[in-house]
Kinemage of the C-alpha trace (Angstrom):
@kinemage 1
@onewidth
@group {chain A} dominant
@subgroup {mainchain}
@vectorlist {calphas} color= white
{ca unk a 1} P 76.507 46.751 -11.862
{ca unk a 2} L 77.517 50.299 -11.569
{ca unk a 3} L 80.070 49.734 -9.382
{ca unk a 4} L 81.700 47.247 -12.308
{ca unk a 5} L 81.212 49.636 -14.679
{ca unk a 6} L 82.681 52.914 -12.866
{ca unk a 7} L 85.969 50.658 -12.176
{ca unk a 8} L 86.541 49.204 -15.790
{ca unk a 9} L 86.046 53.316 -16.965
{ca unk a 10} L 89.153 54.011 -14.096
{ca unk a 11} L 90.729 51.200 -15.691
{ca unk a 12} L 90.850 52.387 -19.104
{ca unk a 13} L 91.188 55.917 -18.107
{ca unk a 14} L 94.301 55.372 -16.195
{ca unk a 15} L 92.836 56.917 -13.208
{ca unk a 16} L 94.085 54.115 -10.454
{ca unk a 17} L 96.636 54.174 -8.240
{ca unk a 18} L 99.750 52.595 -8.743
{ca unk a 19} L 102.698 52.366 -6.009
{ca unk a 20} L 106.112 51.281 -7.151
{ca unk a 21} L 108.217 50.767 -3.869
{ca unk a 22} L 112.031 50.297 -4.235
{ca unk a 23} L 113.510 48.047 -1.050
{ca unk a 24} L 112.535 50.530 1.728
{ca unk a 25} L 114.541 53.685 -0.069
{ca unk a 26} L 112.081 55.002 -2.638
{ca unk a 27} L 108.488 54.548 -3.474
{ca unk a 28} L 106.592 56.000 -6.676
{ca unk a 29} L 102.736 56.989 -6.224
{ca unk a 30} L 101.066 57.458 -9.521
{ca unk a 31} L 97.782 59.484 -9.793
{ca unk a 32} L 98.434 61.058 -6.528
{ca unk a 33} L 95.689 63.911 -6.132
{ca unk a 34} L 96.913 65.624 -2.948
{ca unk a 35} L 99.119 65.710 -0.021
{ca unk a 36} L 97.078 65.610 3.261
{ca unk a 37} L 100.296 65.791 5.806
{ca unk a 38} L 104.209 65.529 5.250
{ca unk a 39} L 106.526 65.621 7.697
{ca unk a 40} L 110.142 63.914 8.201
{ca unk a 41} L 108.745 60.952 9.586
{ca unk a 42} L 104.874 60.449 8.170
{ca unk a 43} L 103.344 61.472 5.221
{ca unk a 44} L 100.034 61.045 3.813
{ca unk a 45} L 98.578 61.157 0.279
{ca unk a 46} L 95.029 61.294 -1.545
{ca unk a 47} L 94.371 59.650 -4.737
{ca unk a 48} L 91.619 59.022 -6.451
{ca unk a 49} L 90.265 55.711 -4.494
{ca unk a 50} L 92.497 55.562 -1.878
{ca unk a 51} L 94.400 57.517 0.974
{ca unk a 52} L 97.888 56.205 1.567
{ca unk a 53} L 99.824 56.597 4.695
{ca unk a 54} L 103.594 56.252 4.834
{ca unk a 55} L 105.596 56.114 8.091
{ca unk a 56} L 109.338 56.256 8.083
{ca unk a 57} L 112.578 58.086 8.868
{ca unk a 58} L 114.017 61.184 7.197
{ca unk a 59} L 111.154 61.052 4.583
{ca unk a 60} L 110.961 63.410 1.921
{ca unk a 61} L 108.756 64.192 -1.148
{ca unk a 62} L 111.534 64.471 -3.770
{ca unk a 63} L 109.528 65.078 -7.105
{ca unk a 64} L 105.555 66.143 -6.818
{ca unk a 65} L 104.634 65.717 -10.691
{ca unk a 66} L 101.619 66.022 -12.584
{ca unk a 67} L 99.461 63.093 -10.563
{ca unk a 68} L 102.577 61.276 -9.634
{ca unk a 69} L 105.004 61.656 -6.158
{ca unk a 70} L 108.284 60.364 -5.517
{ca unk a 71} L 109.110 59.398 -1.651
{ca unk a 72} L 112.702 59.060 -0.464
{ca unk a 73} L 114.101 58.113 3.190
{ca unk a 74} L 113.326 54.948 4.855
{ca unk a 75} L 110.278 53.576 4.587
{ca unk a 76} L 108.966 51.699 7.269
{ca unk a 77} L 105.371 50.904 6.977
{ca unk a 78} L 103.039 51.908 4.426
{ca unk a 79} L 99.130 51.703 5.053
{ca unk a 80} L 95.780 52.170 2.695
{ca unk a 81} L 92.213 53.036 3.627
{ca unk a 82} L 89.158 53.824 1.291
């Protein structure tokens, strides 16, 4: 019962992830929290229920705003744990 009721309160807050990926040239994480590890070729991200892992080629974090990142480069696998 808790659990139900602490997502519906992250749904109405706003507060989940949301990953908008554009063919493999662009993706758009939304309530991104932190950056754990970026380099040219992996990059992983913290949000608030997830940590996302990105693996690609000439990655690069092109806009880090308030709780949202843009990725550009080619994307070649992307990968979510709890």
């Amino acid at each position: 019962m808790l659990k139900n009721i602490y997502d519906k309160s992250r749904q109405l807050a706003y507060l989940n992830t949301a990953i908008h990926l554009n063919d493999d040239r662009f993706m758009i994480v939304e309530n991104c929290n932190k950056i754990l590890e970026y380099s040219d070729i992996y990059i992983s991200l913290k949000t608030g229920s997830l940590k996302i892992f990105v693996w690609g080629k000439d990655l690069k974090i092109d806009d880090f705003d308030t709780d949202c990142i843009r990725i550009n480069g080619s994307i070649q696998s992307v990968q979510f744990s709890r």
